[in-house]
PQR file with spaces between the fields and no chain letter, atoms N, CA, C, O and H, PARSE charges and radii, in Angstrom:
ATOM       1  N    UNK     1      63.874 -126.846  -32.687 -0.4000 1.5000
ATOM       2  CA   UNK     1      64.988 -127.150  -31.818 -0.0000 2.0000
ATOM       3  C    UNK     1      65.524 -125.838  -31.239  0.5500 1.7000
ATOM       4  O    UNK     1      66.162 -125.063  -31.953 -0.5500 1.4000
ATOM       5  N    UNK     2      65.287 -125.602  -30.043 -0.4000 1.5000
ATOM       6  CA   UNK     2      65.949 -124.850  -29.294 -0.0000 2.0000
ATOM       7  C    UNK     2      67.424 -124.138  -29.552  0.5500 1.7000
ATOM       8  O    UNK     2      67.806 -122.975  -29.678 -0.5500 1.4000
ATOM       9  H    UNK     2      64.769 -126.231  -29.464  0.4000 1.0000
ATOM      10  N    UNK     3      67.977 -125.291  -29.564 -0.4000 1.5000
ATOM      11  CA   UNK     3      69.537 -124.447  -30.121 -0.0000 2.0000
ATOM      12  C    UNK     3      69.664 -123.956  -31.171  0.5500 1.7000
ATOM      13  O    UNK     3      70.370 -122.961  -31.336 -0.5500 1.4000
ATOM      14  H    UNK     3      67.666 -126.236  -29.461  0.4000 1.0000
ATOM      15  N    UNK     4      68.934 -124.610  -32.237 -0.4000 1.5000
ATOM      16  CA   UNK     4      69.049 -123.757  -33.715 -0.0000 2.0000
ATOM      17  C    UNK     4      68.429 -122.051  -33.256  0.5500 1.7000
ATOM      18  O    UNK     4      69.056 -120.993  -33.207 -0.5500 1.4000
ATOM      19  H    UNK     4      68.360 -125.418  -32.104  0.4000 1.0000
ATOM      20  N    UNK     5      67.493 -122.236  -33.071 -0.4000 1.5000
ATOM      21  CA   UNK     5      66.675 -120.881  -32.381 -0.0000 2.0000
ATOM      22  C    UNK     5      67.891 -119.918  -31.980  0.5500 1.7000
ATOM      23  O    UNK     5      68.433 -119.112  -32.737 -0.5500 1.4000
ATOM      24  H    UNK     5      66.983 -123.095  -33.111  0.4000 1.0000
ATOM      25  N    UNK     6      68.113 -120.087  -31.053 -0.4000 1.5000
ATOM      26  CA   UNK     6      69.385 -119.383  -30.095 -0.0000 2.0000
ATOM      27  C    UNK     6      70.510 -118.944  -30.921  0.5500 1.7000
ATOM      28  O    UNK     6      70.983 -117.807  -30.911 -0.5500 1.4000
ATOM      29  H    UNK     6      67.674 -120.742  -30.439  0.4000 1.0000
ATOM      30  N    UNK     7      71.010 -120.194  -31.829 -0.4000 1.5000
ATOM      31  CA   UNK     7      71.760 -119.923  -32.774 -0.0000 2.0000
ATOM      32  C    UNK     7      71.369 -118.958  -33.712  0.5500 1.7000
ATOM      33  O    UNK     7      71.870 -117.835  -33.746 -0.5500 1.4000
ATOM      34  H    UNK     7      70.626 -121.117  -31.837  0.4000 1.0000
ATOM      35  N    UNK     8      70.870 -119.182  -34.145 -0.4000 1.5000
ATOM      36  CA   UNK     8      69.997 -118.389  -35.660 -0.0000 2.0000
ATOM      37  C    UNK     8      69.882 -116.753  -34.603  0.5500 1.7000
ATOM      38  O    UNK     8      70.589 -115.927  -35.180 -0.5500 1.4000
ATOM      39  H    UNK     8      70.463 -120.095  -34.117  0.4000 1.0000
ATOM      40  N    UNK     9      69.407 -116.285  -33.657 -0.4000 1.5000
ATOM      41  CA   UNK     9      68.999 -114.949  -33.184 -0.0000 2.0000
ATOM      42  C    UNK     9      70.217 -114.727  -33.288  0.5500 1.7000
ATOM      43  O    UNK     9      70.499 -113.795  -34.041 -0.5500 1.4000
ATOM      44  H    UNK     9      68.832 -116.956  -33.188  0.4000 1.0000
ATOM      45  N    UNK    10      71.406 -115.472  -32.594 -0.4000 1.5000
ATOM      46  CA   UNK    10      72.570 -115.168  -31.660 -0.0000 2.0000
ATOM      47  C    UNK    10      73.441 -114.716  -33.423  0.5500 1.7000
ATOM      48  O    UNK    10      74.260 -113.800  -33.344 -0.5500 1.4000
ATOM      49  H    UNK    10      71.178 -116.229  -31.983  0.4000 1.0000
ATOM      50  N    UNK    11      73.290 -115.170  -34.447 -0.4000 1.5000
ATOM      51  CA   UNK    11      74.487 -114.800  -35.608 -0.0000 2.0000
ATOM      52  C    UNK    11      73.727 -114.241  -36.239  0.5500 1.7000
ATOM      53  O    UNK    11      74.368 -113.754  -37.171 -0.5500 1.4000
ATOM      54  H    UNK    11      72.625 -115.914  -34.511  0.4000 1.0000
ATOM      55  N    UNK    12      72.816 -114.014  -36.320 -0.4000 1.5000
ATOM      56  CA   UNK    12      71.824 -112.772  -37.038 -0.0000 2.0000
ATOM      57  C    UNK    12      72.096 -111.778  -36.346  0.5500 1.7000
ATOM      58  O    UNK    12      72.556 -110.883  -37.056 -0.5500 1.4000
ATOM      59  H    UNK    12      72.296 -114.410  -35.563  0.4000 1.0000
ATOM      60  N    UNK    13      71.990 -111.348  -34.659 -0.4000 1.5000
ATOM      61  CA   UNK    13      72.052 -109.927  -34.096 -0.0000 2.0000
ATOM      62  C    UNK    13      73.639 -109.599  -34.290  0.5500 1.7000
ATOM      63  O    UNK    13      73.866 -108.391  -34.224 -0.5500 1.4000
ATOM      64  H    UNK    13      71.616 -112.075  -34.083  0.4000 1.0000
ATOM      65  N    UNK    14      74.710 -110.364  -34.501 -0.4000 1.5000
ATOM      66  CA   UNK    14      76.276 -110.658  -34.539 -0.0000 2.0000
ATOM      67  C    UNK    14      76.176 -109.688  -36.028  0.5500 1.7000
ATOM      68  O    UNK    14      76.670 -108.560  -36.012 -0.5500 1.4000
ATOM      69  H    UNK    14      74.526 -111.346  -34.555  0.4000 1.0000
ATOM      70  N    UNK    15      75.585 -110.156  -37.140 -0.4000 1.5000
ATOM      71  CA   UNK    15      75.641 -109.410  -38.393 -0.0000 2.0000
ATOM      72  C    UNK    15      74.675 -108.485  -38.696  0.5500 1.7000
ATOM      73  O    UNK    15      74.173 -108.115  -39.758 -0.5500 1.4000
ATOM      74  H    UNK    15      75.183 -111.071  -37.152  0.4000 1.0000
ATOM      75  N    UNK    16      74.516 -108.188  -37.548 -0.4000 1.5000
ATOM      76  CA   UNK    16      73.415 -106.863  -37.508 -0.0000 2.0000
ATOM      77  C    UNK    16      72.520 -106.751  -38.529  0.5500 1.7000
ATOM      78  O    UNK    16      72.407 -105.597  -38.940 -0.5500 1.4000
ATOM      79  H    UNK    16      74.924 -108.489  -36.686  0.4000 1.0000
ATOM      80  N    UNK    17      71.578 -107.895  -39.291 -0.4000 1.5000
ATOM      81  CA   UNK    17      70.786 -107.864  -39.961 -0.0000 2.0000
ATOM      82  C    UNK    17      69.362 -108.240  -39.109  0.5500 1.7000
ATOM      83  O    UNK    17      69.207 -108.891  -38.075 -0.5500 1.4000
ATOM      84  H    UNK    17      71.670 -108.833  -38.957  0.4000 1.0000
ATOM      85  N    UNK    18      68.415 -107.565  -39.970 -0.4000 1.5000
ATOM      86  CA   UNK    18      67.236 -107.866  -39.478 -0.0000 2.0000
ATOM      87  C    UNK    18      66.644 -109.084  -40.156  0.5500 1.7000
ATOM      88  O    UNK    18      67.102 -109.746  -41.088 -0.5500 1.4000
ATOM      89  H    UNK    18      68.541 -107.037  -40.810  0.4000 1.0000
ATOM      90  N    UNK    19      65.189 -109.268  -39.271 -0.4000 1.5000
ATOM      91  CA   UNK    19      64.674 -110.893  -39.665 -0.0000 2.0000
ATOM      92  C    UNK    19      64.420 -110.351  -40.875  0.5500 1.7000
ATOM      93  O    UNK    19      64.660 -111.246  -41.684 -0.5500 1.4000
ATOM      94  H    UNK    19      64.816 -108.731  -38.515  0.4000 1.0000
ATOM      95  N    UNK    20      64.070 -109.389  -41.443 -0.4000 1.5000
ATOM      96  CA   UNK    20      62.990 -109.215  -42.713 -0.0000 2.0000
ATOM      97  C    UNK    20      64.247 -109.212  -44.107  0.5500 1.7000
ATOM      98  O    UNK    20      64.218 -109.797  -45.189 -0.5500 1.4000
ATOM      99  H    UNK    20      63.874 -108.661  -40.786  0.4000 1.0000
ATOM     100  N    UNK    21      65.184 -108.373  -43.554 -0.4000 1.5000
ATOM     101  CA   UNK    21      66.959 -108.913  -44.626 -0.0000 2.0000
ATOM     102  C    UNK    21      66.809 -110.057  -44.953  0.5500 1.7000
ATOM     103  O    UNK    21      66.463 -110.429  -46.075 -0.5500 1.4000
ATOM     104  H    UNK    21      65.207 -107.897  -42.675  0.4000 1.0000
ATOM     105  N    UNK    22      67.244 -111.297  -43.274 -0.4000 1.5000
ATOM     106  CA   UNK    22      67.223 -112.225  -43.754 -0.0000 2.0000
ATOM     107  C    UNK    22      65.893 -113.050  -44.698  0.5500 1.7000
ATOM     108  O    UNK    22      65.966 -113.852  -45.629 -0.5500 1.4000
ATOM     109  H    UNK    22      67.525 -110.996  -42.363  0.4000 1.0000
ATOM     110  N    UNK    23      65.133 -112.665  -44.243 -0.4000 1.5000
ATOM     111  CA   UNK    23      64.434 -113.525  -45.319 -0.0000 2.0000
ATOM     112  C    UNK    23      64.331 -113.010  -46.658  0.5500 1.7000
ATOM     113  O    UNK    23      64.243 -113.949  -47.449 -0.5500 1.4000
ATOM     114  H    UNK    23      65.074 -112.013  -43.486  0.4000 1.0000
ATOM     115  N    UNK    24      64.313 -112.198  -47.067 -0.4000 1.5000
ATOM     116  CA   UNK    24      64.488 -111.194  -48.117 -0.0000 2.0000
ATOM     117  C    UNK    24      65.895 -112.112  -49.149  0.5500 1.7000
ATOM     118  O    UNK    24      65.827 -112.486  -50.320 -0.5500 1.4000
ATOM     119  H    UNK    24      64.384 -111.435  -46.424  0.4000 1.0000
ATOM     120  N    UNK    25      66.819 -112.216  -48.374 -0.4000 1.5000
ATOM     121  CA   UNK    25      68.251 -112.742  -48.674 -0.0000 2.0000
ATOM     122  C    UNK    25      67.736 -114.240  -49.198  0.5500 1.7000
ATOM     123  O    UNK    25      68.162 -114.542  -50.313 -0.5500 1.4000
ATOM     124  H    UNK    25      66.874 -111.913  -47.423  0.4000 1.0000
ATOM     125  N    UNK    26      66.942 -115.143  -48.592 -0.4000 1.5000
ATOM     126  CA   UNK    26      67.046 -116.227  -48.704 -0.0000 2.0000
ATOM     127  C    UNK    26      65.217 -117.026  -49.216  0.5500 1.7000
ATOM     128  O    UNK    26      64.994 -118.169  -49.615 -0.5500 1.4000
ATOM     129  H    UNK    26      66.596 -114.898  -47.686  0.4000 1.0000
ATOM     130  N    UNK    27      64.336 -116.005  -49.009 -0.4000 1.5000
ATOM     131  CA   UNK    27      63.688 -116.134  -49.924 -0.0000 2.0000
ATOM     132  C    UNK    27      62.260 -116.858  -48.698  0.5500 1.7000
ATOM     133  O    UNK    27      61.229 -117.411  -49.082 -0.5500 1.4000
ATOM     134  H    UNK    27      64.517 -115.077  -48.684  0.4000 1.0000
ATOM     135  N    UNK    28      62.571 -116.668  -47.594 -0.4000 1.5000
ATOM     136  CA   UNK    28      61.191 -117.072  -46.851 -0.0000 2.0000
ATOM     137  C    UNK    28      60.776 -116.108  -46.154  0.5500 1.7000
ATOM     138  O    UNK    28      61.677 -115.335  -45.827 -0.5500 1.4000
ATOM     139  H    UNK    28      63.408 -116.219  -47.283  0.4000 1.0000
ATOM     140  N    UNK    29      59.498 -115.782  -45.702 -0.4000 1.5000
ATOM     141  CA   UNK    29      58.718 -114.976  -44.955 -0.0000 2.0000
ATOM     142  C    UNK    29      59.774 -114.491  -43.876  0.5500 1.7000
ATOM     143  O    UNK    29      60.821 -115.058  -43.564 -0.5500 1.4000
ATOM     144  H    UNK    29      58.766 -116.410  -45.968  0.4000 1.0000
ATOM     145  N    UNK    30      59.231 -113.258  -43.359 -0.4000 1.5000
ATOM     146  CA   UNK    30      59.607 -112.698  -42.144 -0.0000 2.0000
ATOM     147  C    UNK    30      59.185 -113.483  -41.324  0.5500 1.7000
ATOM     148  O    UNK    30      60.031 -113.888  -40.527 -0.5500 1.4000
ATOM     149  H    UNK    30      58.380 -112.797  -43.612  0.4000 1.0000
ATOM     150  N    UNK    31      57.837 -113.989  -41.175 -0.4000 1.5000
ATOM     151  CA   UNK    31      57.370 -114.357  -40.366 -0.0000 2.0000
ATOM     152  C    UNK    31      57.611 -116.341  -40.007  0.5500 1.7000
ATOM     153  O    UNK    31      57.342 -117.032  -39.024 -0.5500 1.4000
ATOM     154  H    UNK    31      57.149 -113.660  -41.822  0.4000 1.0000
ATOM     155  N    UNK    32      58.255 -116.665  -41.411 -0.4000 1.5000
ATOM     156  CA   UNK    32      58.809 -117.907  -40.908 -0.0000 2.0000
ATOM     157  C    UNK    32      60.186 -117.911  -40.284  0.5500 1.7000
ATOM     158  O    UNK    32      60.646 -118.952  -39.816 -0.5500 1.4000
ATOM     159  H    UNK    32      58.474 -116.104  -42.209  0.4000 1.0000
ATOM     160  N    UNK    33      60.841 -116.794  -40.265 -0.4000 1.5000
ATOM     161  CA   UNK    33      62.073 -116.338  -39.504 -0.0000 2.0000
ATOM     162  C    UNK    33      62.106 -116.214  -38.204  0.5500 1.7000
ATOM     163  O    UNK    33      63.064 -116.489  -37.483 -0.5500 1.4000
ATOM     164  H    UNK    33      60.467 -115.948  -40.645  0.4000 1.0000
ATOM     165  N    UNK    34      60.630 -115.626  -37.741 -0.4000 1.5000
ATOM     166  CA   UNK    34      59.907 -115.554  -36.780 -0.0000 2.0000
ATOM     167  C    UNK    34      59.706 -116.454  -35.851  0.5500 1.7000
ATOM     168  O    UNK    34      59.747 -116.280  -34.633 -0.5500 1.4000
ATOM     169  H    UNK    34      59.851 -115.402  -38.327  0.4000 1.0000
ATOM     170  N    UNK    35      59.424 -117.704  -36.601 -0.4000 1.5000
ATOM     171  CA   UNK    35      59.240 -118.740  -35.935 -0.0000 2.0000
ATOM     172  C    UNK    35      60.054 -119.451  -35.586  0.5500 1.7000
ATOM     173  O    UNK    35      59.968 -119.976  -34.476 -0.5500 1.4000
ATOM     174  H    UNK    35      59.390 -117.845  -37.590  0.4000 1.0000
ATOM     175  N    UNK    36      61.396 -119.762  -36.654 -0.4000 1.5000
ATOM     176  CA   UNK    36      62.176 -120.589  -36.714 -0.0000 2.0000
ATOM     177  C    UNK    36      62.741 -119.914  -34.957  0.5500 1.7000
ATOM     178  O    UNK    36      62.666 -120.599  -33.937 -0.5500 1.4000
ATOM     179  H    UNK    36      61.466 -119.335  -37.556  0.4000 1.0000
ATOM     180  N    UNK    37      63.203 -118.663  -34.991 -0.4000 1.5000
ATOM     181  CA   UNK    37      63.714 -117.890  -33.819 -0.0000 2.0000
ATOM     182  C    UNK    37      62.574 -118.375  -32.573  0.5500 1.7000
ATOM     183  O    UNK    37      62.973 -118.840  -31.505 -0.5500 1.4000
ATOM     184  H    UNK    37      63.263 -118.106  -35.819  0.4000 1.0000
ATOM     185  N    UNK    38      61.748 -118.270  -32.754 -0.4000 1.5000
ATOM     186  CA   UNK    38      61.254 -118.490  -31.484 -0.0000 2.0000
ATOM     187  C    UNK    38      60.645 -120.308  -31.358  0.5500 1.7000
ATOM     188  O    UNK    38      59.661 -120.627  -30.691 -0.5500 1.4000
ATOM     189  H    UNK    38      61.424 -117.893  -33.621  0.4000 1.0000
ATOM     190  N    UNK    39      61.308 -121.067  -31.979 -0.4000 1.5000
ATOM     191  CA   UNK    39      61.397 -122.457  -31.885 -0.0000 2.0000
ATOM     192  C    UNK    39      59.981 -122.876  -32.135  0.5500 1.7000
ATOM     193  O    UNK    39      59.521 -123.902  -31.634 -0.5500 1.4000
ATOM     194  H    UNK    39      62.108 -120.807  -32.521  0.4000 1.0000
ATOM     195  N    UNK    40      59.446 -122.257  -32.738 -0.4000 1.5000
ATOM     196  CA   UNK    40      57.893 -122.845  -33.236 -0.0000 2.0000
ATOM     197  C    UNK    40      58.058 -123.249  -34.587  0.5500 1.7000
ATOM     198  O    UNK    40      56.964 -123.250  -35.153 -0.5500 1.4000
ATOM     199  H    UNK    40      59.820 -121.423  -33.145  0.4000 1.0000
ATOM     200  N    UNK    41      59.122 -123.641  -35.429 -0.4000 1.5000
ATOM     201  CA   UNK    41      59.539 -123.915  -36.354 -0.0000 2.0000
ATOM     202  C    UNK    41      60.839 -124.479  -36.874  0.5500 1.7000
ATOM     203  O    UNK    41      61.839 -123.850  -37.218 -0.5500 1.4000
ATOM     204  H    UNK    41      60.010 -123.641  -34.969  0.4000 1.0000
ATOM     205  N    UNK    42      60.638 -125.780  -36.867 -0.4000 1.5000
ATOM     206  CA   UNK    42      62.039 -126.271  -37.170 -0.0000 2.0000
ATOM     207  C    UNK    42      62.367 -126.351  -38.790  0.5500 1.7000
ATOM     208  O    UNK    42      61.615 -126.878  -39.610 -0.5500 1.4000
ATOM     209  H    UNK    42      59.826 -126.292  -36.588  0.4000 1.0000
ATOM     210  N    UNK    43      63.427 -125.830  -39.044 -0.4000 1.5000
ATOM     211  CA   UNK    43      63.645 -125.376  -40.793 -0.0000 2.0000
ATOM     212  C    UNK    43      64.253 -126.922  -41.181  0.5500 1.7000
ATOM     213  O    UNK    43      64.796 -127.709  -40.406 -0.5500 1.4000
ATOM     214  H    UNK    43      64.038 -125.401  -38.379  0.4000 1.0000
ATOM     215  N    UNK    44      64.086 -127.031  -42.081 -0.4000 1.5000
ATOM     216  CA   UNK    44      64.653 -128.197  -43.156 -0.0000 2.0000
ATOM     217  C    UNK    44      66.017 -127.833  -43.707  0.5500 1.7000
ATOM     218  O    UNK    44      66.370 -126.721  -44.101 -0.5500 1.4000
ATOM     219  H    UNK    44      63.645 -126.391  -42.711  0.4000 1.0000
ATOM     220  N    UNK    45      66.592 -128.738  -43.677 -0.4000 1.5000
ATOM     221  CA   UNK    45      68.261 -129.064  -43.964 -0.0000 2.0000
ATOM     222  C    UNK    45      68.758 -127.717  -45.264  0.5500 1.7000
ATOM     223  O    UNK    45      69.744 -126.982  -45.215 -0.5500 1.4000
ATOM     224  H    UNK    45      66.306 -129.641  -43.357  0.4000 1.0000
ATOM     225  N    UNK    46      67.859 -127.765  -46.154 -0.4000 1.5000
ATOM     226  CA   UNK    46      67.910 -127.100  -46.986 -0.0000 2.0000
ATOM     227  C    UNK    46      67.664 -125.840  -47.037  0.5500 1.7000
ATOM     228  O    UNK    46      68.078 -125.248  -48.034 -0.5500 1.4000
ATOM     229  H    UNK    46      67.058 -128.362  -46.195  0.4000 1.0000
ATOM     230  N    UNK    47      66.858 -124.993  -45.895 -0.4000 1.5000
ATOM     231  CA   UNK    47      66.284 -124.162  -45.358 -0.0000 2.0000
ATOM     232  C    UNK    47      67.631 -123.085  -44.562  0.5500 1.7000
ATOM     233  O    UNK    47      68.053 -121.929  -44.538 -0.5500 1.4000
ATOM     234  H    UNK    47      66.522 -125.474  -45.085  0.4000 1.0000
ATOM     235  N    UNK    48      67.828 -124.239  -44.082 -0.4000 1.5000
ATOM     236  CA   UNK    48      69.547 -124.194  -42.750 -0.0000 2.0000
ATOM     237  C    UNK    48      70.668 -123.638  -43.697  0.5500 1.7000
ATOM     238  O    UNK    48      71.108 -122.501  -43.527 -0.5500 1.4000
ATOM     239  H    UNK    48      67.485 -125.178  -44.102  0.4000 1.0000
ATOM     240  N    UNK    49      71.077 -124.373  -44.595 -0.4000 1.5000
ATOM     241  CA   UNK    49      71.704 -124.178  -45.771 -0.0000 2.0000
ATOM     242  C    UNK    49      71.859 -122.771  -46.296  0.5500 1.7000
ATOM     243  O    UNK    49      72.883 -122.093  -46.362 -0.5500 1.4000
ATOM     244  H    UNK    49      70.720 -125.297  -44.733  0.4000 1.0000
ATOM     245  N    UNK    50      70.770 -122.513  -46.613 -0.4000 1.5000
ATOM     246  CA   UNK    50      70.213 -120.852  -47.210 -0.0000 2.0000
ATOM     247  C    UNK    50      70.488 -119.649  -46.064  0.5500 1.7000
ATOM     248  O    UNK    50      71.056 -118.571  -46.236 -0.5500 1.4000
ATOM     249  H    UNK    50      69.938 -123.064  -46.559  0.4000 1.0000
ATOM     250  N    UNK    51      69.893 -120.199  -44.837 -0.4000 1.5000
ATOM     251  CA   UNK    51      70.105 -119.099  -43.846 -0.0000 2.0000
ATOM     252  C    UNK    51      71.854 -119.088  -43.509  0.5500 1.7000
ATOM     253  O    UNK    51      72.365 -118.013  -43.195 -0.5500 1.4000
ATOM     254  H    UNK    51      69.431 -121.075  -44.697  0.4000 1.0000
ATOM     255  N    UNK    52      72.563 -120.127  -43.582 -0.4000 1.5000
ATOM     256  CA   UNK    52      73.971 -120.335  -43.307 -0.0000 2.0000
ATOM     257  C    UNK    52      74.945 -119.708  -44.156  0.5500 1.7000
ATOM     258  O    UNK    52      76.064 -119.210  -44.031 -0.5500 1.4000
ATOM     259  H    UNK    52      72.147 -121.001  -43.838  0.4000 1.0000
ATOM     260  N    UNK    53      73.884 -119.972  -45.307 -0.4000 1.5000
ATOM     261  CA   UNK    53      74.792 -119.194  -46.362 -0.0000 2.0000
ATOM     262  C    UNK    53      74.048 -117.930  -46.429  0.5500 1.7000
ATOM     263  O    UNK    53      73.728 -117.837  -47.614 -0.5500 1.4000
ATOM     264  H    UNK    53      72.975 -120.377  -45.409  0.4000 1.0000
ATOM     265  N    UNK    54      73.678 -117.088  -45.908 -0.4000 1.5000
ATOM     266  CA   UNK    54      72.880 -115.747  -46.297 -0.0000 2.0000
ATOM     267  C    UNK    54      74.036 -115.152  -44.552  0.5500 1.7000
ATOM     268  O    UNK    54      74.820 -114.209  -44.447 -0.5500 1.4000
ATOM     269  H    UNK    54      73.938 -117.163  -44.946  0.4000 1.0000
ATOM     270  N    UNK    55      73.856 -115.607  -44.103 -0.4000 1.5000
ATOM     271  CA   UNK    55      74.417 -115.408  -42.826 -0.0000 2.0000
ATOM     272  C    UNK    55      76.090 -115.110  -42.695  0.5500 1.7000
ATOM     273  O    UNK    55      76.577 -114.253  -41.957 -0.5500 1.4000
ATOM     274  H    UNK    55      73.220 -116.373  -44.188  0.4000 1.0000
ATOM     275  N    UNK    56      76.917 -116.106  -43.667 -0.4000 1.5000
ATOM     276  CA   UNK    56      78.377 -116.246  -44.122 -0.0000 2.0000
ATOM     277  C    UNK    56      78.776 -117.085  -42.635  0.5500 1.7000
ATOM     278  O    UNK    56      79.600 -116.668  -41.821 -0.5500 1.4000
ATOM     279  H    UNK    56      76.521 -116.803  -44.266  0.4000 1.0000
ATOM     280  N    UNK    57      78.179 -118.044  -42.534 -0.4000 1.5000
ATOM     281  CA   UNK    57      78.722 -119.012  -41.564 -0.0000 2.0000
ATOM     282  C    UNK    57      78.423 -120.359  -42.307  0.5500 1.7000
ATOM     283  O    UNK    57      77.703 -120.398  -43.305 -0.5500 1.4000
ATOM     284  H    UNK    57      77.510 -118.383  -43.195  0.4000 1.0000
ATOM     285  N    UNK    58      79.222 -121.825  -41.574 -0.4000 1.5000
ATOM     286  CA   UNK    58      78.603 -122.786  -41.786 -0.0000 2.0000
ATOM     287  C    UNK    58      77.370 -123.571  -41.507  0.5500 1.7000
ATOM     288  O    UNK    58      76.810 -123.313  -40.442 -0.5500 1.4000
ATOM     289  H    UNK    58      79.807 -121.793  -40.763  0.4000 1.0000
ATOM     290  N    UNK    59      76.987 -124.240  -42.067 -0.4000 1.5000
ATOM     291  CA   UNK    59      75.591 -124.593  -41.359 -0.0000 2.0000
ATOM     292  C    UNK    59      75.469 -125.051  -39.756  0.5500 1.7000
ATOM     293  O    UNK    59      74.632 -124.812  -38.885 -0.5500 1.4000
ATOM     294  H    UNK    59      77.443 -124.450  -42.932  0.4000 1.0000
ATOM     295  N    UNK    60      76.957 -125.981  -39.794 -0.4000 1.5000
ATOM     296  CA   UNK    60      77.268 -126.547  -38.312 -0.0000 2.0000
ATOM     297  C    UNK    60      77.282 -125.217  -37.130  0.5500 1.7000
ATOM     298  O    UNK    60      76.803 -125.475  -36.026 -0.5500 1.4000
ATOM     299  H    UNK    60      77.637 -126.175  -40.501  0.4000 1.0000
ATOM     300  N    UNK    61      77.682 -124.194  -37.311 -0.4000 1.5000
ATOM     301  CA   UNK    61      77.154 -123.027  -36.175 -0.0000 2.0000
ATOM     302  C    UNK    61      75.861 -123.097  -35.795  0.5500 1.7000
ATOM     303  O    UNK    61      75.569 -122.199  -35.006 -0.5500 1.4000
ATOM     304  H    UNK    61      78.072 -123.984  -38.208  0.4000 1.0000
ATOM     305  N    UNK    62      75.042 -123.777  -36.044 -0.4000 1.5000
ATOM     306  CA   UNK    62      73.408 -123.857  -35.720 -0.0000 2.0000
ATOM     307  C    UNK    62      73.410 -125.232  -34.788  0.5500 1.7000
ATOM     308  O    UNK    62      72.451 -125.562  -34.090 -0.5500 1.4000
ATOM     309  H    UNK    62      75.279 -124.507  -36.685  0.4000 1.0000
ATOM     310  N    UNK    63      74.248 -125.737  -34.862 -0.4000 1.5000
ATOM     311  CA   UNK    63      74.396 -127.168  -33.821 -0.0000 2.0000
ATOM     312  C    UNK    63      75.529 -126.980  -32.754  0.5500 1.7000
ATOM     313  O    UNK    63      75.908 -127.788  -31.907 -0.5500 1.4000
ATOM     314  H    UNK    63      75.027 -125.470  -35.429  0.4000 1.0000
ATOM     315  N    UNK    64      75.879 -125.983  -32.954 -0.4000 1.5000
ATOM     316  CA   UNK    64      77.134 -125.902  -31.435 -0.0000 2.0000
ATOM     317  C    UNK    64      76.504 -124.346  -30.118  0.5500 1.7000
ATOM     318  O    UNK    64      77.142 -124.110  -29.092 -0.5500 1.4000
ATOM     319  H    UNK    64      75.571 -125.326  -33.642  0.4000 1.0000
């Protein structure tokens, strides 16, 4: 999903962490970070969760 994408780059570059932090933080590949960002990968509820909370936002910032 597109907006998650956008979202996810847009509050990751906001907390000036890199993809490889975040996944590091939350326990999936760089390279599935990778994807999720460039919409070749849609993450699971639980997935969202982890990055939301690794991030210090709610999960709902990925839907607005």
């Amino acid at each position: 999903m597109k907006l998650i994408a956008d979202n996810l780059i847009r509050i990751r570059n906001s907390n000036s962490i890199s993809q490889q932090s975040l996944a590091d933080k939350v326990g999936l590949s760089r390279t599935t970070i990778a994807n999720i960002e460039r919409d070749r990968f849609d993450p699971s509820i639980k997935n969202l969760q982890l990055l939301a909370n690794a991030l210090g936002v709610h999960i709902k910032e990925f839907f607005q």
